[in-house]
C-alpha positions in Angstrom: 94.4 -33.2 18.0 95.7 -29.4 18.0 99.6 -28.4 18.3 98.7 -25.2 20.0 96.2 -23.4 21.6 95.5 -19.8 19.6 94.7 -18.1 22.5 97.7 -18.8 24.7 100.0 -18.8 22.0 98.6 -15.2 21.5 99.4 -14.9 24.6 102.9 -14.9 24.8 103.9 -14.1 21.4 101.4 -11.3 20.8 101.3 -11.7 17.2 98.4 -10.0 15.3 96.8 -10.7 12.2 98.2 -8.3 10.1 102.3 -8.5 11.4 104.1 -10.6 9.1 106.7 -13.4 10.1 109.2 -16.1 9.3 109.2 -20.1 10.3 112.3 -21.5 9.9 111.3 -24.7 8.0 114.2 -27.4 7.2 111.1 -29.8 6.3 111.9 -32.2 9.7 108.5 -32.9 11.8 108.7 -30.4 13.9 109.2 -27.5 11.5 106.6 -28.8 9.2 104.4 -29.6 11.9 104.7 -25.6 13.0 104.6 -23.7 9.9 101.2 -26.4 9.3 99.9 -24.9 12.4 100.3 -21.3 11.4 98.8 -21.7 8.3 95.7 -23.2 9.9 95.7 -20.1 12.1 97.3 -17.1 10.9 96.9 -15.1 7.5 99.3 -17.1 4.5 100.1 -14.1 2.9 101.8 -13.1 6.0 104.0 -15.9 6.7 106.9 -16.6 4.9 109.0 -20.4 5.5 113.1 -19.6 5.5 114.9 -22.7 4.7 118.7 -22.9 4.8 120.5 -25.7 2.5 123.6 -26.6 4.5 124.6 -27.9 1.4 126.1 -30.8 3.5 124.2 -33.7 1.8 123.6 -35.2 -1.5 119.6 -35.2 -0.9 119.8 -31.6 0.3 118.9 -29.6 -3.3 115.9 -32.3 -4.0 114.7 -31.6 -0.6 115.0 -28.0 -0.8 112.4 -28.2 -4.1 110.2 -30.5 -2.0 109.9 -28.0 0.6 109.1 -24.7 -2.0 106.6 -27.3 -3.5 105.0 -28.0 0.1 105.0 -24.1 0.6 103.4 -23.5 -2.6 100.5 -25.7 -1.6 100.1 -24.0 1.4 100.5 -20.7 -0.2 103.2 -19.2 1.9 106.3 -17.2 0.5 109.2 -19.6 0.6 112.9 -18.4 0.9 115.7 -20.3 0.6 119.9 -19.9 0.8 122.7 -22.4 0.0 125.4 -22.5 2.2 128.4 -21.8 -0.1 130.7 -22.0 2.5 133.2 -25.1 3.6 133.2 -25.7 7.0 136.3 -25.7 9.0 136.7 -27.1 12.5 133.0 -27.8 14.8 130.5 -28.5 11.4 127.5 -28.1 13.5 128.2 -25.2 15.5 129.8 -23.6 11.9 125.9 -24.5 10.3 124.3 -23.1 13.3 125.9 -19.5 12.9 125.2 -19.3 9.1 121.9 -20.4 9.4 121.0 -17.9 12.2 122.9 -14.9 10.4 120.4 -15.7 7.1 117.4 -15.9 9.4 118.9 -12.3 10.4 119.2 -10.7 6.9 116.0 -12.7 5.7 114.1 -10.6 8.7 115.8 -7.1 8.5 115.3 -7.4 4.7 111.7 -8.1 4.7 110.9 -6.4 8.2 109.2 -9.4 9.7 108.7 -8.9 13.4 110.3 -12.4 14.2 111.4 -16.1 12.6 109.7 -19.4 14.7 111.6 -22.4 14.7 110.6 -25.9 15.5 112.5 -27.2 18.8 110.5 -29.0 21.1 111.1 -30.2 24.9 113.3 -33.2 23.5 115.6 -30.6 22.1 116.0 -29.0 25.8 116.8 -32.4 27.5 119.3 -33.3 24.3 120.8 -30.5 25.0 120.7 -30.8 28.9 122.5 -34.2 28.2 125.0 -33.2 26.1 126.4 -30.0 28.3 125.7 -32.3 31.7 128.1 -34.3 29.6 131.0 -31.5 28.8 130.6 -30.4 32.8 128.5 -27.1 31.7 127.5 -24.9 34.8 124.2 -23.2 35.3 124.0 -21.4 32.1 125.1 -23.5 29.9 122.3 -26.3 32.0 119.5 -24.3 31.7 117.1 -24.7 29.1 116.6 -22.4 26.1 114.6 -19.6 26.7 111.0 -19.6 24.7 112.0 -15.9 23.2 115.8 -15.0 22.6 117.2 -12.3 20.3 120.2 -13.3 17.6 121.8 -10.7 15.5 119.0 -8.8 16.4 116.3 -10.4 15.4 113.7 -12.2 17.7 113.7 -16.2 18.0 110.4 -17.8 18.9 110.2 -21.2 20.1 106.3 -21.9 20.9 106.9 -26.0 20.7 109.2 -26.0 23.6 106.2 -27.5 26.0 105.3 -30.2 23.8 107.4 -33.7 22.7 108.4 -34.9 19.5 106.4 -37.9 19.8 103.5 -35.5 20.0 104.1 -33.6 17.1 104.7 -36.6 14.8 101.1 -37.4 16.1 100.0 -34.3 15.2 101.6 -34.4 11.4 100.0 -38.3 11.0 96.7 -37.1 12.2 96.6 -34.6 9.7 97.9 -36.5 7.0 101.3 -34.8 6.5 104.7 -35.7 6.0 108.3 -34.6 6.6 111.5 -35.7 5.9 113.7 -37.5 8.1 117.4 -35.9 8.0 119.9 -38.7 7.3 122.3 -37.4 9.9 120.1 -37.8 12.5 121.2 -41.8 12.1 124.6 -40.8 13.0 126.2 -41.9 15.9 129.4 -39.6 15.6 127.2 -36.6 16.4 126.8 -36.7 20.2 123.0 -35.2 20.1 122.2 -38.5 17.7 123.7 -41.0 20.8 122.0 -39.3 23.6 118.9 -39.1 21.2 118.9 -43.0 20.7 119.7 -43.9 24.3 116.3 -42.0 25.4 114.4 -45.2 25.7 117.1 -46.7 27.8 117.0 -43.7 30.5 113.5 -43.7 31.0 113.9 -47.5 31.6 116.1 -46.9 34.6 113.3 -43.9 35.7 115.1 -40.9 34.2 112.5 -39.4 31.9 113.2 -36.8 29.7 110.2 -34.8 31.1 112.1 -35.0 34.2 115.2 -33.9 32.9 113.5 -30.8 30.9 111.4 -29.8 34.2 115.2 -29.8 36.0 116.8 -27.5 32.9 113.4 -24.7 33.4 114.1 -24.8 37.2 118.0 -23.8 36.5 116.9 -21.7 33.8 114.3 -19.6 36.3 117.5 -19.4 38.9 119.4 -18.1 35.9 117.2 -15.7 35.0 117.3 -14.3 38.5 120.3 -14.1 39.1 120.9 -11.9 36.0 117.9 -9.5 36.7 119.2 -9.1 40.2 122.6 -8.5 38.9 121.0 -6.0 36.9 119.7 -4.1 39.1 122.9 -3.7 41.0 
């Protein structure tokens, strides 16, 4: 079993063999499962993992010398931050906006054409879930776009076609492990709720794959609508 196929990842992320690049690795399946991937396809001496310690958890600094350990066997670069900062107000959307502003200065500092991360097509119908929830409209219901740009610097998401079920697969096949975030256990973050009630929604016919194929056709109208306001 392969996570991705070479050519058409190629394909739409042109990467060559000499351009260097980030994966943003937190040591979960499917950032492991990527940067795994890359390094069975791609040059090491080109890739470097980015890992941001949200500092949030007791485990976090023995995690954070599990993952340059992991790196070091693979023999990528590994760079890492600690998130200094305490977080006031929304902790998650705080973490999100410190993470991506290191991924930003870890890029423009090291002049790597772009930083992969790891979300998958659970992540688009989590997400679809939650802002269905909060009574999003069509941007806020459309599902994240494979390339993106923050602070400047180019996002890649190549795992977005495949489920996380399939990339634990993948890791187990290939004899590789990850770590399982405690927080993803807790039930007073809203993504952990939907997450656990998956089972329960397919069981009434409401699939995730469903619910992703809905958030890429309102994601397509999105996208037209802004070229054609674009134009205009």
């Amino acid at each position: 079993m392969t996570l991705l196929n070479k050519d058409i990842f190629q394909h739409n992320f042109c990467i060559s063999e000499d351009e260097k690049f980030a994966v943003a690795f937190s040591g979960g399946g499917d950032s492991t499962a990527l940067l795994f991937w890359l390094t069975k396809n791609y040059p090491t001496k080109n890739i470097t993992a980015v890992h941001f310690n949200h500092n949030l958890r007791k485990e976090a600094d023995e995690e954070q010398k599990l993952l340059e350990k992991f790196c070091n066997k693979l023999n990528v670069n590994f760079i890492a931050s600690k998130w200094q900062q305490k977080p006031v107000g929304n902790v998650q959307q705080s973490a999100r906006y410190a993470r991506y502003q290191f991924f930003s200065e870890v890029c423009n500092e090291n002049n790597f054409k772009c930083i992969y991360t790891g979300h998958n097509m659970d992540d688009i119908a989590e997400t679809m879930l939650m802002r269905l929830a909060r009574g999003s409209g069509l941007k806020g219901l459309s599902a994240m776009n494979e390339k993106t740009n923050i602070h400047n610097t180019n996002i890649f998401r190549p795992l977005l076609e495949i489920s996380r079920e399939d990339i634990r697969k993948y890791l187990t096949n290939n004899n590789i492990g990850w770590i399982d975030d405690s927080s993803n256990e807790n039930e007073k973050y809203f993504r952990v709720r939907v997450r656990k009630h998956k089972q329960q929604l397919e069981n009434i016919g409401i699939s995730f794959k469903s619910i992703v194929a809905s958030a890429k056709s309102l994601q397509r109208a999105e996208n037209f609508i802004n070229n054609t306001v674009t134009k205009y």
